[in-house]
ROSE-285332 format. One line per field, with one value per residue: residue number from 0; x, y, z of N, C-alpha, C in turn. Coordinates in steps of 0.02 Angstrom, whole numbers, always signed. Layout:
N
k [NUM;...]
nxx [X;...]
nyy [Y;...]
nzz [Z;...]
caxx [X;...]
cayy [Y;...]
cazz [Z;...]
cxx [X;...]
cyy [Y;...]
czz [Z;...]
***
This chain:
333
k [0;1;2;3;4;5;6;7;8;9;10;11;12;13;14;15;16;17;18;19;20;21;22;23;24;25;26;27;28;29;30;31;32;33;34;35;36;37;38;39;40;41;42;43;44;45;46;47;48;49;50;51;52;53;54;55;56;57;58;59;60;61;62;63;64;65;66;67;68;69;70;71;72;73;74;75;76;77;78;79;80;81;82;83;84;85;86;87;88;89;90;91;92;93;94;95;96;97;98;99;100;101;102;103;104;105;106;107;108;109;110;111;112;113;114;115;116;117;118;119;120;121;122;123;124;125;126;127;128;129;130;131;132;133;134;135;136;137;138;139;140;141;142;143;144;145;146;147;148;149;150;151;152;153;154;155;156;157;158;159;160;161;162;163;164;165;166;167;168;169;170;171;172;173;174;175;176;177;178;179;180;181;182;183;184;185;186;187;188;189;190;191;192;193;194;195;196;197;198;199;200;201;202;203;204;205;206;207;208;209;210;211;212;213;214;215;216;217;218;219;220;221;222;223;224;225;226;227;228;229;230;231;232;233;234;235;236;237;238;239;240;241;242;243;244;245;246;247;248;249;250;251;252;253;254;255;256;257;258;259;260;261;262;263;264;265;266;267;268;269;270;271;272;273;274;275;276;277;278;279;280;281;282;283;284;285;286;287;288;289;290;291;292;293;294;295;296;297;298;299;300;301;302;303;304;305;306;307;308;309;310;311;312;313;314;315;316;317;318;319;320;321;322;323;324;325;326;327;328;329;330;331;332]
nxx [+4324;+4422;+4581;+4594;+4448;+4432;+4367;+4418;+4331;+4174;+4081;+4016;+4000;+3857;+3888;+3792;+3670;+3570;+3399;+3320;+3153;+3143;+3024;+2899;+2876;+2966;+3060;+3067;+3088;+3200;+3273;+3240;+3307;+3425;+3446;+3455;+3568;+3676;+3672;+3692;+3821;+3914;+3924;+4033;+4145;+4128;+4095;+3990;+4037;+4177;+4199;+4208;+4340;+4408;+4442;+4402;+4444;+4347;+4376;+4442;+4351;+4260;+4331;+4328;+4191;+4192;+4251;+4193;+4065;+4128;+4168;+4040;+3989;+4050;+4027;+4096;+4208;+4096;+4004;+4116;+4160;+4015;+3981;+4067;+4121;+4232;+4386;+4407;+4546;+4676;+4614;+4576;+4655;+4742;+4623;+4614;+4700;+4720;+4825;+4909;+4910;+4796;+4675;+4698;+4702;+4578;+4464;+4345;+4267;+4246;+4184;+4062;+3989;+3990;+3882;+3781;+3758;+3716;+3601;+3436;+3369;+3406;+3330;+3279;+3419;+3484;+3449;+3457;+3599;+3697;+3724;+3778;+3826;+3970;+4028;+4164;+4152;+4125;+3968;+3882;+3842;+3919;+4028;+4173;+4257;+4345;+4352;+4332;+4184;+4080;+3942;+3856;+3796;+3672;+3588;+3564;+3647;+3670;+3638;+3711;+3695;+3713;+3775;+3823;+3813;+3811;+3768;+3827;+3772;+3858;+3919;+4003;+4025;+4033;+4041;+3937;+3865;+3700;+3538;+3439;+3321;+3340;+3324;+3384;+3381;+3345;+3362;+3470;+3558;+3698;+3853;+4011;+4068;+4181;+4325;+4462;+4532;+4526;+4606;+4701;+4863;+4874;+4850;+4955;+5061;+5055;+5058;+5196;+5242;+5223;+5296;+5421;+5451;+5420;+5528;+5621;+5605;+5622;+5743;+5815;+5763;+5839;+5952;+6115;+6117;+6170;+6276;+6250;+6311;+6273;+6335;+6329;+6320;+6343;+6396;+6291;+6241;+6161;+6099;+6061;+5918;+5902;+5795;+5799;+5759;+5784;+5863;+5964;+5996;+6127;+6249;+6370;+6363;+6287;+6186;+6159;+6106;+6007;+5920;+5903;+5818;+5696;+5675;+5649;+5683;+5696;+5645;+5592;+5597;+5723;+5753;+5662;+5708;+5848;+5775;+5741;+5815;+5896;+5826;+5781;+5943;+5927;+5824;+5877;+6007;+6126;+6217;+6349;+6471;+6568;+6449;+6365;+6397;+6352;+6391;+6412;+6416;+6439;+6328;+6290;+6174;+6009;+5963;+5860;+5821;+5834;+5754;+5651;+5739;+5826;+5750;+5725;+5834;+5863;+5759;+5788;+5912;+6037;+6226;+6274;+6373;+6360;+6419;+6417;+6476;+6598;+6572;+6577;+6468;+6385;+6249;+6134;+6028]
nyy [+6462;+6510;+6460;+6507;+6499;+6374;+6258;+6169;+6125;+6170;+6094;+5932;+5801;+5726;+5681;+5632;+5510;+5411;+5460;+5403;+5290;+5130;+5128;+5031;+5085;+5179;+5106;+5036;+5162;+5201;+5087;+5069;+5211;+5149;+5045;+5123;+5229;+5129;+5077;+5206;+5229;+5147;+5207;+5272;+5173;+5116;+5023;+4965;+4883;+4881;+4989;+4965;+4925;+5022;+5143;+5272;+5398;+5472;+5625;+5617;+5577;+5686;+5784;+5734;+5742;+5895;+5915;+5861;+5934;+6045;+6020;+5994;+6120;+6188;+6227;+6217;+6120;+6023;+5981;+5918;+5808;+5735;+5741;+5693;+5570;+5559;+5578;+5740;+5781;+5858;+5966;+6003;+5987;+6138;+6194;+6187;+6173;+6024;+5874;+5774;+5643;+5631;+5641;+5536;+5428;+5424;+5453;+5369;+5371;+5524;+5543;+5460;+5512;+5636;+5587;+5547;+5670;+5783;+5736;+5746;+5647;+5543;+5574;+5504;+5444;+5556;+5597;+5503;+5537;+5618;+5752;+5922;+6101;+6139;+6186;+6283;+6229;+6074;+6017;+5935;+5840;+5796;+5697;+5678;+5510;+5417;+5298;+5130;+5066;+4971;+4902;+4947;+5053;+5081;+5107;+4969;+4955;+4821;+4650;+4491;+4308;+4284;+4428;+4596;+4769;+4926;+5086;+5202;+5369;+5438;+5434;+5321;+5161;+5003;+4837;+4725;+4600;+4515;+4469;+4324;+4384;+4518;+4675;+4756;+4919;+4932;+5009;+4952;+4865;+4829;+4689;+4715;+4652;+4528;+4572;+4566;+4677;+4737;+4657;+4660;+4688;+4580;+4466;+4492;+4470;+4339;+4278;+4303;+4246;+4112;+4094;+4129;+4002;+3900;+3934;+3899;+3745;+3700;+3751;+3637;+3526;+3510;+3513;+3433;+3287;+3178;+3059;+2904;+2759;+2602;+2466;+2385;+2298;+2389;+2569;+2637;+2802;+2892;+3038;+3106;+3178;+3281;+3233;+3088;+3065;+3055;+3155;+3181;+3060;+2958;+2882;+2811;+2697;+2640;+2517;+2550;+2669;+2636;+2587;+2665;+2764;+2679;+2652;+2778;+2869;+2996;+3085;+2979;+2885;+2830;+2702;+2646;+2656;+2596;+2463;+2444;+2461;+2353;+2258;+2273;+2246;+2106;+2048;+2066;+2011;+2083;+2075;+2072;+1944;+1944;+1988;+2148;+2317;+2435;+2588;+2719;+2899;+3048;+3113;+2973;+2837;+2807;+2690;+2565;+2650;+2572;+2460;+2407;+2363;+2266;+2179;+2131;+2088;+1977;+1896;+1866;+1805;+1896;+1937;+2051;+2192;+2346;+2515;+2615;+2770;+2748;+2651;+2489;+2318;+2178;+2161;+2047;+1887]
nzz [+4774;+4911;+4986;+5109;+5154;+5182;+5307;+5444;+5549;+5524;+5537;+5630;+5671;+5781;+5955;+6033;+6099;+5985;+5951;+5855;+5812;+5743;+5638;+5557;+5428;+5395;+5397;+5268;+5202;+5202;+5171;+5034;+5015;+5015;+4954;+4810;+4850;+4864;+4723;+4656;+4722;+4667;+4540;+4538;+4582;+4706;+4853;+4985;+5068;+5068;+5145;+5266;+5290;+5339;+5471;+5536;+5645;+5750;+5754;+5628;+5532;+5554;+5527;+5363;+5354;+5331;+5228;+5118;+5126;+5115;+4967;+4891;+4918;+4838;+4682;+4565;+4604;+4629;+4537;+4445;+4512;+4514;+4380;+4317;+4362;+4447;+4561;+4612;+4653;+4614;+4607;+4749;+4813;+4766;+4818;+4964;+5118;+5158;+5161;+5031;+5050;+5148;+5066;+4982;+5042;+5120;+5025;+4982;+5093;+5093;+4963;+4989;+5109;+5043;+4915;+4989;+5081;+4979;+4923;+4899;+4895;+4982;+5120;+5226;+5261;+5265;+5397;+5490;+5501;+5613;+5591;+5645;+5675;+5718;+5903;+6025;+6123;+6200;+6258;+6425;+6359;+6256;+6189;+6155;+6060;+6139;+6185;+6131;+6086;+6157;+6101;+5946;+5858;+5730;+5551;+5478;+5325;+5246;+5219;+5284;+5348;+5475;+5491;+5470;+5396;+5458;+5467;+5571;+5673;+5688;+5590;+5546;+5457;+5484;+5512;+5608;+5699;+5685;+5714;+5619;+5599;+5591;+5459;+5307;+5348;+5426;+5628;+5722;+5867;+5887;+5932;+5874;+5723;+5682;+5578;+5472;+5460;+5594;+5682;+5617;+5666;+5768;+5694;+5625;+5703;+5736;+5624;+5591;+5717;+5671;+5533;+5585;+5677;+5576;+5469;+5560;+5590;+5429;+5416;+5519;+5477;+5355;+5381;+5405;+5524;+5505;+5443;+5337;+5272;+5174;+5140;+5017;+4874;+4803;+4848;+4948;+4991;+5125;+5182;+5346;+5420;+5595;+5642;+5607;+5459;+5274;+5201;+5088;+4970;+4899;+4757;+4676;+4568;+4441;+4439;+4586;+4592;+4503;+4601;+4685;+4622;+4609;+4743;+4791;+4898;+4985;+5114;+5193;+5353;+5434;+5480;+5405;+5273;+5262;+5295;+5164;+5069;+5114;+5072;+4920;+4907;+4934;+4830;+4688;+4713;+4776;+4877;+4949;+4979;+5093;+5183;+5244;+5259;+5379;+5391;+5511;+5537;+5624;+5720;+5820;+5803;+5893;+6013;+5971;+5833;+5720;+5733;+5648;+5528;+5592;+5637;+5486;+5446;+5513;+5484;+5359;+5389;+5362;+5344;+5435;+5471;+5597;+5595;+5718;+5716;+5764;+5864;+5847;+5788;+5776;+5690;+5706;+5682]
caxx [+4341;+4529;+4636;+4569;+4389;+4406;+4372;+4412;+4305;+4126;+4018;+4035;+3960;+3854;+3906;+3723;+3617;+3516;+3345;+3263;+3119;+3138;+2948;+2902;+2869;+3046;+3115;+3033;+3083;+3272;+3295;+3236;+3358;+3489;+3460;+3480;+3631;+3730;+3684;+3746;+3917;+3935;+3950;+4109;+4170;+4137;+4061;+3973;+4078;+4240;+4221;+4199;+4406;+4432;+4405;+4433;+4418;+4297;+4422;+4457;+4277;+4236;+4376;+4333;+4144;+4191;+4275;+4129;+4036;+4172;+4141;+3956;+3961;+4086;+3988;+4146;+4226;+4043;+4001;+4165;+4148;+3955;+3977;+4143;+4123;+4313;+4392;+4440;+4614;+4715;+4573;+4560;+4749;+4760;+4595;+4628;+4764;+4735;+4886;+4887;+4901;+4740;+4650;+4721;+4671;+4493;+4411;+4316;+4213;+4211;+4123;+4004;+3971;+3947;+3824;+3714;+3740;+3691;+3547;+3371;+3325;+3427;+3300;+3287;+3471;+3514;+3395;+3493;+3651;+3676;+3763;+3782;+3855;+4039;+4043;+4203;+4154;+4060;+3924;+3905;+3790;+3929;+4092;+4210;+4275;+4403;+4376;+4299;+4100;+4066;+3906;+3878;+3705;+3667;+3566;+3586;+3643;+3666;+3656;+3699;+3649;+3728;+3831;+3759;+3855;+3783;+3812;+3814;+3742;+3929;+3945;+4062;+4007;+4033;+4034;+3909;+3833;+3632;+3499;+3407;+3264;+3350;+3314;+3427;+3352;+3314;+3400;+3462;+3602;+3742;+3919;+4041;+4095;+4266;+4362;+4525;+4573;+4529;+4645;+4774;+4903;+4889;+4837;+5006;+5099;+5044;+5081;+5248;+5285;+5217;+5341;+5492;+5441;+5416;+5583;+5662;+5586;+5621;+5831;+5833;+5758;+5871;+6000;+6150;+6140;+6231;+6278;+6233;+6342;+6285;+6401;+6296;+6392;+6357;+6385;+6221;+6252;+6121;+6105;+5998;+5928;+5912;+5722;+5804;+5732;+5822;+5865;+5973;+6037;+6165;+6283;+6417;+6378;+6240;+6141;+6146;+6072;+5907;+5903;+5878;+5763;+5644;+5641;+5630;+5723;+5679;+5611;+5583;+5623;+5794;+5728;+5616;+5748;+5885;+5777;+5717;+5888;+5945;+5775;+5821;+5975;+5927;+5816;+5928;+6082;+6159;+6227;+6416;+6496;+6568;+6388;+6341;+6415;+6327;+6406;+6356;+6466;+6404;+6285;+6243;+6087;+5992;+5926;+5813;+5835;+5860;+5715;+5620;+5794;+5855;+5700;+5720;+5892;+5846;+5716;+5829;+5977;+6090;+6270;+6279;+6399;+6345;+6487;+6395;+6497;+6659;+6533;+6559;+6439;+6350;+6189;+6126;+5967]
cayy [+6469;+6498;+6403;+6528;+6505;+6314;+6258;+6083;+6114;+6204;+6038;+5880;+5731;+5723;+5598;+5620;+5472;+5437;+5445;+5378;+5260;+5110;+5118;+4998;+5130;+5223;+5048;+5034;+5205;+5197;+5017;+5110;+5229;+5103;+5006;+5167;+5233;+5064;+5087;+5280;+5225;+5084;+5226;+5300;+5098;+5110;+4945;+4986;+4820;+4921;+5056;+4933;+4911;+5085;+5137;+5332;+5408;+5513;+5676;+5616;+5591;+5772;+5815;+5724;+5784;+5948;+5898;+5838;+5996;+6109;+6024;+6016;+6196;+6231;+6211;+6166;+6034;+5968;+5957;+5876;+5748;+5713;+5718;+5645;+5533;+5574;+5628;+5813;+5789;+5902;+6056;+6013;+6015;+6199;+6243;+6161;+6146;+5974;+5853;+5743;+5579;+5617;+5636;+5473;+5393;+5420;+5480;+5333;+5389;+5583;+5541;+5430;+5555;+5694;+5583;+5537;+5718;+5819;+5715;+5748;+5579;+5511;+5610;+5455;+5424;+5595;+5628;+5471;+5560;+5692;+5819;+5983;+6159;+6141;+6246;+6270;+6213;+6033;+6027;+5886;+5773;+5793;+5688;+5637;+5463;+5396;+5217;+5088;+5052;+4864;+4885;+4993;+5086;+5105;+5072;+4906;+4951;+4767;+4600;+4424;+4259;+4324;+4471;+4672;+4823;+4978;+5175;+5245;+5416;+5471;+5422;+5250;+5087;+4933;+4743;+4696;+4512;+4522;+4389;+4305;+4420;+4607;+4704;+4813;+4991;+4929;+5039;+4890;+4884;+4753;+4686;+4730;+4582;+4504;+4609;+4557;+4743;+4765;+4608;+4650;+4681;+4507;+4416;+4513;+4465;+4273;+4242;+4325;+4196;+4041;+4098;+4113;+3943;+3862;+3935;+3862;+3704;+3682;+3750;+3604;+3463;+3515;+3523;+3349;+3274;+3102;+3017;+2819;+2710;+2549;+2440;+2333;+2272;+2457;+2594;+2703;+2843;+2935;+3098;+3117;+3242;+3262;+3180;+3027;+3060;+3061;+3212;+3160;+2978;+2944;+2825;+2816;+2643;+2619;+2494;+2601;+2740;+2597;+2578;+2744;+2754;+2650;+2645;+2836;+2862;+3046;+3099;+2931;+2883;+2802;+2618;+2602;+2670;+2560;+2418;+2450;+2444;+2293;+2201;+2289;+2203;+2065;+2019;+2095;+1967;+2147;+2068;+2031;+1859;+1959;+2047;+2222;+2328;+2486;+2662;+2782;+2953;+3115;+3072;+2898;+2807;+2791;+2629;+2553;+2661;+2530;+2391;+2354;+2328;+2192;+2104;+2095;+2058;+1918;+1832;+1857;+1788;+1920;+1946;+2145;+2246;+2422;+2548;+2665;+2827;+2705;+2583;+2440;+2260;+2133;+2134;+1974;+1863]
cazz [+4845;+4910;+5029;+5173;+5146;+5198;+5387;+5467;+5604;+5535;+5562;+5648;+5699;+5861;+5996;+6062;+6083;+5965;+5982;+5806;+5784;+5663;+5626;+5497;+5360;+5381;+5363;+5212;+5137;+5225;+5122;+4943;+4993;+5024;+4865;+4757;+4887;+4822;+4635;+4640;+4739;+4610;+4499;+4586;+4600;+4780;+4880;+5049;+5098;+5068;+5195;+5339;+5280;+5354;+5540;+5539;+5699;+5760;+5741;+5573;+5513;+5562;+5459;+5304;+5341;+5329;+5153;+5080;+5121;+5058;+4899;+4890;+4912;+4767;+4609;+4515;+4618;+4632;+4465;+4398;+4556;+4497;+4311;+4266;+4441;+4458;+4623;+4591;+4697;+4609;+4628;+4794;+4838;+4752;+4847;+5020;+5146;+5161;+5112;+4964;+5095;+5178;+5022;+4932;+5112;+5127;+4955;+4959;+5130;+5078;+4933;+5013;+5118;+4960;+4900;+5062;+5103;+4935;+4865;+4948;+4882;+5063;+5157;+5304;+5279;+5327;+5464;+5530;+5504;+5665;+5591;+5687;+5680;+5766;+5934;+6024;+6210;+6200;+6311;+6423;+6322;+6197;+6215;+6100;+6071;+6175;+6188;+6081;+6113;+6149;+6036;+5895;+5851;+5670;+5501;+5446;+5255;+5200;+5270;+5270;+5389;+5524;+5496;+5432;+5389;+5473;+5468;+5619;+5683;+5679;+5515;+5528;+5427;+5546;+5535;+5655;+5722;+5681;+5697;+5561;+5599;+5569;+5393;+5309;+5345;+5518;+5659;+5774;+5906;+5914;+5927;+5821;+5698;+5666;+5537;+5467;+5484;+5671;+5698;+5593;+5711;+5797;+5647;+5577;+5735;+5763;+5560;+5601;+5719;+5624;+5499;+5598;+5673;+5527;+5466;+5598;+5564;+5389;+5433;+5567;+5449;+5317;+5425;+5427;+5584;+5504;+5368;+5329;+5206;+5180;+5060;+4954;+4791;+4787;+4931;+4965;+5063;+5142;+5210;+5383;+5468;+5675;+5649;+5576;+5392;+5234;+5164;+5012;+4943;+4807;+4734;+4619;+4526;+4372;+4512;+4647;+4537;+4489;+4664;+4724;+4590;+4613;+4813;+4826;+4976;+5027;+5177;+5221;+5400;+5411;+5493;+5336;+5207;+5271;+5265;+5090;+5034;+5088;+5051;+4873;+4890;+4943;+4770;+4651;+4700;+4791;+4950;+4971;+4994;+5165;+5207;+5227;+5307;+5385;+5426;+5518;+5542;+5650;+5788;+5829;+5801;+5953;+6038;+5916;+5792;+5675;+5743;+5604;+5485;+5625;+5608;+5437;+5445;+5559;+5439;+5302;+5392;+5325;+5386;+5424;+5538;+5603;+5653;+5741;+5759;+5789;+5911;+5798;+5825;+5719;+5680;+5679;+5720]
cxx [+4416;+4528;+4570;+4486;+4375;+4387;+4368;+4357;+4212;+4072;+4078;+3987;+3938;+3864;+3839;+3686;+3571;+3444;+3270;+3236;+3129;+3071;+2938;+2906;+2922;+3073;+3108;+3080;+3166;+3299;+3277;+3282;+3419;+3516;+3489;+3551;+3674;+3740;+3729;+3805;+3936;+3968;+4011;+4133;+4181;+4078;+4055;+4034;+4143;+4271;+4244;+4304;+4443;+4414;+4441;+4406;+4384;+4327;+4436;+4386;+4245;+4291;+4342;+4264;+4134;+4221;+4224;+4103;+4058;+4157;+4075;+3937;+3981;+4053;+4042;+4166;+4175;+4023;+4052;+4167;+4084;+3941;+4041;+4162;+4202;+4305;+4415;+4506;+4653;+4675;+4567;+4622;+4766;+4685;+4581;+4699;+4765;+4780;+4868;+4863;+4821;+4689;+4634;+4699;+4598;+4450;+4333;+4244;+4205;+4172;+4066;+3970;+3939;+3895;+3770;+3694;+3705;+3632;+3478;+3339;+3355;+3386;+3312;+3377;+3505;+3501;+3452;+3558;+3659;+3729;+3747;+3842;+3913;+4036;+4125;+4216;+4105;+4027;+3931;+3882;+3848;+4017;+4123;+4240;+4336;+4405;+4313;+4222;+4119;+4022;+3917;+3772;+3704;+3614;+3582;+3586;+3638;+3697;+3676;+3664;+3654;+3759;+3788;+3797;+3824;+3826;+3774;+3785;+3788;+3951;+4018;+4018;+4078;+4010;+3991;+3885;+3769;+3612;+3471;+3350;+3299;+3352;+3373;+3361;+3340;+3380;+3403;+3540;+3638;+3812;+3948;+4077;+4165;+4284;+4432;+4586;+4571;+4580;+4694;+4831;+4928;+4870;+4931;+5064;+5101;+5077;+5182;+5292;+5278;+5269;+5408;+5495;+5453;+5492;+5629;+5668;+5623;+5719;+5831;+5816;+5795;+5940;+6021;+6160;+6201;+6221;+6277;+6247;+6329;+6304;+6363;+6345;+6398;+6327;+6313;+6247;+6211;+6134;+6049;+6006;+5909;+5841;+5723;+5752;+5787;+5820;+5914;+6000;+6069;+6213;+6334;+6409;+6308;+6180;+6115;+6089;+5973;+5884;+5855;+5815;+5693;+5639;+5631;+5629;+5697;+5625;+5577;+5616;+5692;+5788;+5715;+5681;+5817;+5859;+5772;+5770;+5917;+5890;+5784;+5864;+5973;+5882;+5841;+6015;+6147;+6201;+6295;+6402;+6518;+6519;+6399;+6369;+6391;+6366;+6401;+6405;+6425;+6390;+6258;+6204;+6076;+5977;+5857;+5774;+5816;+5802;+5686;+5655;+5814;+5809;+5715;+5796;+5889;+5818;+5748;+5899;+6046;+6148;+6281;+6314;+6377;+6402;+6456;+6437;+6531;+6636;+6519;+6529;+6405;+6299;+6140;+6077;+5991]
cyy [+6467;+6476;+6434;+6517;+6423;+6314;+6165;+6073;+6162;+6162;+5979;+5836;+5743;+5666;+5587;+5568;+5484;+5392;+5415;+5320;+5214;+5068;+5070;+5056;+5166;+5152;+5036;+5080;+5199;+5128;+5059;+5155;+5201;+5093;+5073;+5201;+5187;+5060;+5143;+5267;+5184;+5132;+5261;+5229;+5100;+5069;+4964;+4935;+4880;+4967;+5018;+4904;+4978;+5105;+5220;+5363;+5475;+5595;+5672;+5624;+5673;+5799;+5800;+5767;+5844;+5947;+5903;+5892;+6060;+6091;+6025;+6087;+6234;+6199;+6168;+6109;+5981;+5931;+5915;+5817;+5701;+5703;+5675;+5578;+5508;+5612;+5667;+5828;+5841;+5989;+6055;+6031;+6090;+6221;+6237;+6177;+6084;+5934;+5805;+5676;+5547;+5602;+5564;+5425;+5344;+5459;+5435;+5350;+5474;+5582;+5488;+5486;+5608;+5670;+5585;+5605;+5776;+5809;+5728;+5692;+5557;+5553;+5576;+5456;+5492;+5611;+5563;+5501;+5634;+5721;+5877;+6040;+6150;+6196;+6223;+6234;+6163;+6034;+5968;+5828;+5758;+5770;+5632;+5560;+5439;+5348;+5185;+5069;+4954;+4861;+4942;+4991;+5089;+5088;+5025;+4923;+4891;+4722;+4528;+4372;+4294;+4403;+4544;+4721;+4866;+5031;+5183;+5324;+5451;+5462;+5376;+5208;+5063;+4873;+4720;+4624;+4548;+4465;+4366;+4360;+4503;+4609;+4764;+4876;+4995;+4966;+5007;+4905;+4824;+4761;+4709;+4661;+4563;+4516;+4580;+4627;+4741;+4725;+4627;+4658;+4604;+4464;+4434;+4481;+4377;+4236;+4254;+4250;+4104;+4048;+4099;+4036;+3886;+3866;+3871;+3782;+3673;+3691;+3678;+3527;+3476;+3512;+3451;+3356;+3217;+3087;+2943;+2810;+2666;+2518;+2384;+2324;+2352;+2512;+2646;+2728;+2909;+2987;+3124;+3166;+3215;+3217;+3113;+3011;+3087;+3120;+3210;+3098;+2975;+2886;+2823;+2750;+2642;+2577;+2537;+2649;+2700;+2593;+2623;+2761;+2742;+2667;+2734;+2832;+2944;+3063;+3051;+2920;+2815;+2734;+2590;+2627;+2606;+2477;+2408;+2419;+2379;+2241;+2216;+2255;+2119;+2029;+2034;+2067;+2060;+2149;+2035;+1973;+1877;+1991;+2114;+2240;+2404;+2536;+2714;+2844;+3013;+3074;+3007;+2889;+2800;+2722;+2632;+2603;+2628;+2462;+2360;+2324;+2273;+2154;+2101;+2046;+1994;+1856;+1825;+1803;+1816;+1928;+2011;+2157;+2312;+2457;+2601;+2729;+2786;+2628;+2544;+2368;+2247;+2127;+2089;+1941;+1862]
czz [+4854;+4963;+5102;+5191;+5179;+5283;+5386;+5508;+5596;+5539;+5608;+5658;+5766;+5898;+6055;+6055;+6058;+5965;+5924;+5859;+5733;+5674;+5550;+5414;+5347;+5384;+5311;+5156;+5143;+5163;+5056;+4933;+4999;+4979;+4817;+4775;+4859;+4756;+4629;+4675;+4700;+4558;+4500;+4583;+4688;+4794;+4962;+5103;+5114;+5113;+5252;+5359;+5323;+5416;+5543;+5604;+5703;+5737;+5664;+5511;+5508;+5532;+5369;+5291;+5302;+5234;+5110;+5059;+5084;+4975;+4871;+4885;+4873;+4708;+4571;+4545;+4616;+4590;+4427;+4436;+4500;+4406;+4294;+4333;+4461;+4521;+4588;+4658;+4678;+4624;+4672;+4834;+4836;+4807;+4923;+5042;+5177;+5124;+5094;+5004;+5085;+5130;+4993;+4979;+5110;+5074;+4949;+5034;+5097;+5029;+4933;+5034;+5074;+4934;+4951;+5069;+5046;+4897;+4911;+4925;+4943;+5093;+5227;+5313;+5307;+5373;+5526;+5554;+5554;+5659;+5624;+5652;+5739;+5824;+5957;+6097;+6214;+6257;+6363;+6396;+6274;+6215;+6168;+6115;+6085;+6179;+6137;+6101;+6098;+6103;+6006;+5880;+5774;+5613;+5473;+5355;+5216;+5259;+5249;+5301;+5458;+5549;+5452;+5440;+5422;+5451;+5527;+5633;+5693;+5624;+5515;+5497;+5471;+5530;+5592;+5649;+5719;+5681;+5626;+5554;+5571;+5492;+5394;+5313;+5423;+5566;+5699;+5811;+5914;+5919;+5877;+5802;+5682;+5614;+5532;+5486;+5555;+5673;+5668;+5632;+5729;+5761;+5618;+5645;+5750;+5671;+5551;+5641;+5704;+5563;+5528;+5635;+5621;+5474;+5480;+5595;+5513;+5400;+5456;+5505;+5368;+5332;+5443;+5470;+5588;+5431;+5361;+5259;+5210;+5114;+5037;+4923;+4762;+4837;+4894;+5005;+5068;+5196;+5279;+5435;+5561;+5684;+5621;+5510;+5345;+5206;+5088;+5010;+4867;+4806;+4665;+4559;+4510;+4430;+4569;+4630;+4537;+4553;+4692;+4676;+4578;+4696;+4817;+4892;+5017;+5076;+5217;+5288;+5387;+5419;+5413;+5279;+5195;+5258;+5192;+5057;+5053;+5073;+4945;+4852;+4887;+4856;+4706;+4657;+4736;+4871;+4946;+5000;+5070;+5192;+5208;+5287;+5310;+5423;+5457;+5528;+5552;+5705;+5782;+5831;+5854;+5958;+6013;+5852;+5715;+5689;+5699;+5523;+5530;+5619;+5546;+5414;+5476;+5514;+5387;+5325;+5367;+5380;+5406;+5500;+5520;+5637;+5654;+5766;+5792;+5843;+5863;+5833;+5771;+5725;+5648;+5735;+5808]
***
């Protein structure tokens, strides 16, 4: 076949209600052809699950349709499809004017389609399928899709507790909500189910701003609001951020060093770090003959800040000045 011989437009899908029956005995034979439908796409590595990843629109569908058919009707592309269960992309490129994109796109519905549509073992599954002869003036029973359906009509191909893939009578697979009671083969009518694809957008836009949030976040608590020296027999000087937690502690003297050490000072809030350290000093012989004297430099500690180091300073009886950001005073029982 050459280039000119193709057509986008010589079938389509009908947008006619449809008017099956799911009589127990075509649920029956529809499910046998299900099960074997899933084995033969297995052999392509295609997963009925997989499609429901793809939402091609109605215009696009009657494109790929028409794909399918073009190859079904060329012996060669059909045969190297059905024996070597390889897409034939490059024979279809030289014998199409479709571009490589669309191809690389949706291979995985046109040859669904090629199979459903070439095997007369799907007998129910195509009778479901309302293909038609393309005219060029739809009638009015016949009206393309413009907005999204609240439910969705279709064969239940596979199910779980709640949830059931269908094919539609336009030829989409769909995520639907089903009860405990629906069978696959059964032709039932429901919502459409919660897809990570339909969402993507606002799943892509809400993770967008939990990340610049969380950014911001992690800048701000990394971020020196002050610095705290207190002078033991050896200075500590901690590093805090605007949430009054430690962000780094060091020390220049061999002690200091066991100190930090053992109390693991990070990200601790500054009350409890400060006391640590001088209860630290305090059994370790680490407490000047003139007491302790605490530093602070940047933004000042707020009012009580510091409450549960003055109590301890209190029961200890230690001598300690605080120079708060030049506001110097003794803290003492």
């Amino acid at each position: 076949m050459s280039i000119s011989s193709f057509e986008y437009d010589r079938y389509k899908f009908s947008t006619k209600l449809q008017t099956n029956l799911s009589l127990d005995d075509v649920v029956e034979k529809r499910e046998e052809e299900i099960d074997r439908l899933k084995e033969e796409l297995l052999s392509y590595k295609i997963l009925i699950k997989d499609l429901i990843h793809y939402e091609p629109s109605y215009i696009i569908r009657n494109k790929i349709l028409n794909i399918a058919y073009f190859i079904i009707e060329d012996v060669e592309l059909f045969d190297y499809l059905t024996k070597k269960k390889k897409f034939p992309l490059n024979r279809l490129l030289k014998s199409t004017p479709v571009e490589k994109g669309f191809y690389l796109n949706w291979k995985e519905y046109i040859v669904t389609y090629i199979v459903i549509l070439s095997n007369p073992n799907y007998k129910y599954l195509q009778e479901y399928l309302q293909v038609v002869e393309a005219i060029n003036i739809l009638g009015s029973d016949e009206i393309i899709e413009n907005n999204k359906e609240v439910e969705h009509r279709g064969i239940i191909l596979s199910k779980r507790i709640n949830s059931a893939i269908i094919m539609t009578s336009k030829g989409e697979f769909i995520k639907v909500k089903v009860g405990k009671d629906n069978e696959v083969g059964e032709d039932c009518i429901s919502k459409e189910g919660f897809t990570f694809k339909k969402y993507k957008l606002q799943i892509s836009i809400l993770l967008s701003i939990i990340l610049i949030i969380f950014t911001i976040v992690i800048f701000q608590y990394r971020s020196l609001d002050k610095t705290i020296v207190v002078e033991t027999t050896s200075e500590i000087t901690l590093e805090v951020n605007k949430f009054n937690r430690i962000i780094d502690a060091y020390t220049a003297t061999e002690k200091g060093n066991a100190m930090l050490n053992e109390l693991n000072l990070k990200n601790l809030d500054i009350d409890y770090a400060v006391m640590g350290i001088l209860n630290y000093a305090v059994n370790n012989e680490m407490i000047p003959e003139t007491g302790v004297l605490i530093t602070v430099t940047g933004k000042a500690l707020g009012y009580n800040d510091l409450a549960e180091t003055e109590k301890f300073i209190g029961e200890q009886k230690l001598q300690v000045k605080l120079n708060n950001s030049g506001d110097e005073h003794k803290v003492s029982p």
